[in-house]
N, C-alpha and C positions, 0 to 999 in steps of 0.2 A: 695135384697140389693138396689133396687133403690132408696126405703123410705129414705137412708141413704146416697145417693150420693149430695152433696152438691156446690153448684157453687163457685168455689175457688176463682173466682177472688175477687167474691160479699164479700165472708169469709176477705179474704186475707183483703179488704179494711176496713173493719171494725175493724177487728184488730188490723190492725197500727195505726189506728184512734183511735182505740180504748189503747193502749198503750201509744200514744204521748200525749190524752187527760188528762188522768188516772195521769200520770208521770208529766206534766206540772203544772194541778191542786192544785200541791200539793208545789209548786215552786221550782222541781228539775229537772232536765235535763236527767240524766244518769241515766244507768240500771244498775244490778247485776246479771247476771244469773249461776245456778249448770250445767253445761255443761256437761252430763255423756258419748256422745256420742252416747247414742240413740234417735231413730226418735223426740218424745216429748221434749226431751230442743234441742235440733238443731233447729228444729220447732221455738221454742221460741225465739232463737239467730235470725236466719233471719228475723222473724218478728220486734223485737228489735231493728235489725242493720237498717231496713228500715225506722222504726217511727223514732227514733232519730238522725241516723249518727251512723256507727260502731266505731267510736271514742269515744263514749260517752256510749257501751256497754261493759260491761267486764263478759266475761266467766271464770267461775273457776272450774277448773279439784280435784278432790278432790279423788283419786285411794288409796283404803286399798290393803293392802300386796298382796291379793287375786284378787283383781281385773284382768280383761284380759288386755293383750297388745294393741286387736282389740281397748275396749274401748277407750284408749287413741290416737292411729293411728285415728281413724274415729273422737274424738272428734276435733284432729287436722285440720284433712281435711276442719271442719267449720268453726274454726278457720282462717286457711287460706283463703278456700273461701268467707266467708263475711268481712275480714278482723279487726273483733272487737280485742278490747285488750283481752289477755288472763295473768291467773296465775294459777299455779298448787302446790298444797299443798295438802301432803299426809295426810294421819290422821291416820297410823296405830300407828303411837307413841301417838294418844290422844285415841284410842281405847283400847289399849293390857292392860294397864294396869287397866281400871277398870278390866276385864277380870281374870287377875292376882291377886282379890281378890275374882272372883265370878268364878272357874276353871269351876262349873257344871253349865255354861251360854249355851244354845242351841244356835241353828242357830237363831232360830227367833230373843231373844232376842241383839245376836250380832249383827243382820243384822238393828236392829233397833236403837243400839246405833251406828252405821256408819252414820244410816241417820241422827240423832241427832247432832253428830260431825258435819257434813257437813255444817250445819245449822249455828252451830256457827262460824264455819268459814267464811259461805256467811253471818250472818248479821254482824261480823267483819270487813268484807272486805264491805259490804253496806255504815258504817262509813267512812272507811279508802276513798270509790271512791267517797261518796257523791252521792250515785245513792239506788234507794230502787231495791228491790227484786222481781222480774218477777219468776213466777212458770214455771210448765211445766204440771200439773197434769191435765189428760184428765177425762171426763165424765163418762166413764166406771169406772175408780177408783178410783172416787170420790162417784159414787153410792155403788159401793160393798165394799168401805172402803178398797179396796187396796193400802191404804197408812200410812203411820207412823206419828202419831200425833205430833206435833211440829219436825218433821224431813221436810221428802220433804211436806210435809201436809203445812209447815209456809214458807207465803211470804205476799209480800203488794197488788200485785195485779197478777191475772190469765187468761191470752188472750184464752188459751186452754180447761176450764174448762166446755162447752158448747160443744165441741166436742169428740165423741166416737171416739175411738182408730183409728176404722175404717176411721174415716172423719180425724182423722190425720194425716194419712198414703195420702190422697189425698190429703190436702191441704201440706204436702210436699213436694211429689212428683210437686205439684204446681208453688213451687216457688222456686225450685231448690236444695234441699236438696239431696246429694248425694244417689246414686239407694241402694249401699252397706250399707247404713246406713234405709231406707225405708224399704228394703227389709230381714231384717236380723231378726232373731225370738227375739220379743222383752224380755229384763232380765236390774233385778234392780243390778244385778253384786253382788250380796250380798255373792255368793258362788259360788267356780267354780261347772259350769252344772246348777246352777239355770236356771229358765225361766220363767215368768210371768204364761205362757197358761199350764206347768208343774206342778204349785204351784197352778194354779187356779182350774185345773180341768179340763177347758175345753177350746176352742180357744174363742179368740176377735173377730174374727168374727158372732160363734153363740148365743154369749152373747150379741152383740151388735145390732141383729136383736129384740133378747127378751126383752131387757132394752129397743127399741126404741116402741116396743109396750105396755112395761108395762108403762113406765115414759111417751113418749111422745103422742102416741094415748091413753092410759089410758084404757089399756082393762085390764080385771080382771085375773087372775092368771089362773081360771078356761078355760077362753077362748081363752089365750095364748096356753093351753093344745089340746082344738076343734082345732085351728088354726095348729097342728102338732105338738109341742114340748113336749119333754119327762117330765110327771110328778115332774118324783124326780130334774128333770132340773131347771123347772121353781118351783117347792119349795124350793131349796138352794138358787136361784138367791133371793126371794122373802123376804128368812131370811137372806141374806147376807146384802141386803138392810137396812132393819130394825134393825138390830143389829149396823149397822153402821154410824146410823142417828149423833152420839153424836160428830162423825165425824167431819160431815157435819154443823154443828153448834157452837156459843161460848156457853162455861159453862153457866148452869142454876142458874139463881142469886133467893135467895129465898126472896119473895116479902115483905117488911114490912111497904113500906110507900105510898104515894099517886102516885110520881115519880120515879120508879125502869129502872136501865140501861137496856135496849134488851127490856122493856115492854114499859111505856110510857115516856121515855126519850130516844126518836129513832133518832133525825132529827140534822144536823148543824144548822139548823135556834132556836132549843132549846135552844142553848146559842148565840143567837145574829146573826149570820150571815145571 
């Protein structure tokens, strides 16, 4: 684990810097963040509330019928502790009734129209504060595509998306994020008993040793296996990757002309600036 221990203050600093630049740039002031309650958007509220002024932050609680109590009590607590504006809007009335036309909808795909609900409601509410959209989604699943595409997958900008679960868990615990929320088995609430390390297989811990050697020292799959780790381990991890690349990227435009969008029309200086 030490590969992975990161200096928080150093973190911490660039982040808000990295949030006030990001946010200013663009000639707005104010944030929007999906405040679930767990460590990852809490993370994102206090970094938020520090770049800006928690005046010019608003968290929003967006709890389906199923969701836990905790959620809500813990999202509180950050709430109150950094003092940002908060709103809360339920969405089982924007969920039930697609549902109510699709009864044979599994978990997945319910758990995926909740994060898509969410979504419209943060960039509704984006409009309504005049603040763009701060994610929360971390490095771990952003690589294995543990996320829901235009659900928590869409925002304007990502302070967290460079750090594994692990180094998120330490740069909250950092800057004061309550212990009961740091410390609690991380879950997207999508059903009671869900749990991320449940759903995934296996904890954020051993995945985040394996990802920091595949992605960041760049060792081969083969010699993550010499270096200790279970085969079948580092082969899901390897396809979970790759399967989730399209993720990770905007839709592939097919090329027809001299200047195509995402190929060679990249830059703001492209049209003038």
């Amino acid at each position: 684990m030490s590969d992975l221990t990161i200096n928080t203050n150093l973190a911490r600093k660039i982040l808000t810097g990295f949030i006030h630049t990001e946010i200013t740039r663009t000639g707005f002031s104010r944030a929007v963040i999906a405040l679930s309650g767990g460590v990852d958007s809490s993370l994102s509220c206090y970094l938020a509330a520090e770049a800006l002024g928690p005046e010019n932050v608003l968290a929003i609680r967006m709890p389906y019928k199923s969701s836990s109590q905790d959620s809500l009590e813990h999202a509180q607590l950050v709430i109150d502790d950094t003092g940002i504006q908060s709103l809360t809007v339920p969405i089982t009335d924007m969920v039930d009734p697609l549902f109510e036309q699709f009864p044979d909808g599994d978990r997945i795909r319910r758990g995926n129209a909740m994060a898509r609900a969410r979504m419209i409601v943060l960039y509704d509410q984006s409009s309504a504060f005049d603040g763009l959209v701060i994610g929360s989604g971390n490095k771990t699943e952003i690589l294995l595509g543990y996320t829901t595409l235009y659900g928590d997958s869409a925002y304007a900008l990502n302070p967290l998306g460079d750090l594994y679960k692990t180094q998120v868990r330490q740069l909250a615990g950092a800057v004061g994020v309550p212990d009961v929320i740091v410390s609690k088995p991380p879950t997207a609430d999508l059903w009671q008993g869900q749990t991320d390390e449940g759903e995934l297989g296996f904890t954020y811990d051993e995945v985040d040793r394996l990802l920091y050697m595949l992605v960041d020292e760049r060792y081969r799959p083969e010699e993550c296996v010499t270096a200790g780790f279970e085969q079948e381990f580092v082969h899901d991890v390897v396809n979970r990757i790759r399967r989730a690349h399209f993720k990770r990227v905007l839709p592939p435009i097919a090329k027809l002309s001299k200047r195509t969008v995402g190929y060679d029309f990249l830059y703001p200086r492209d049209w003038g600036t």
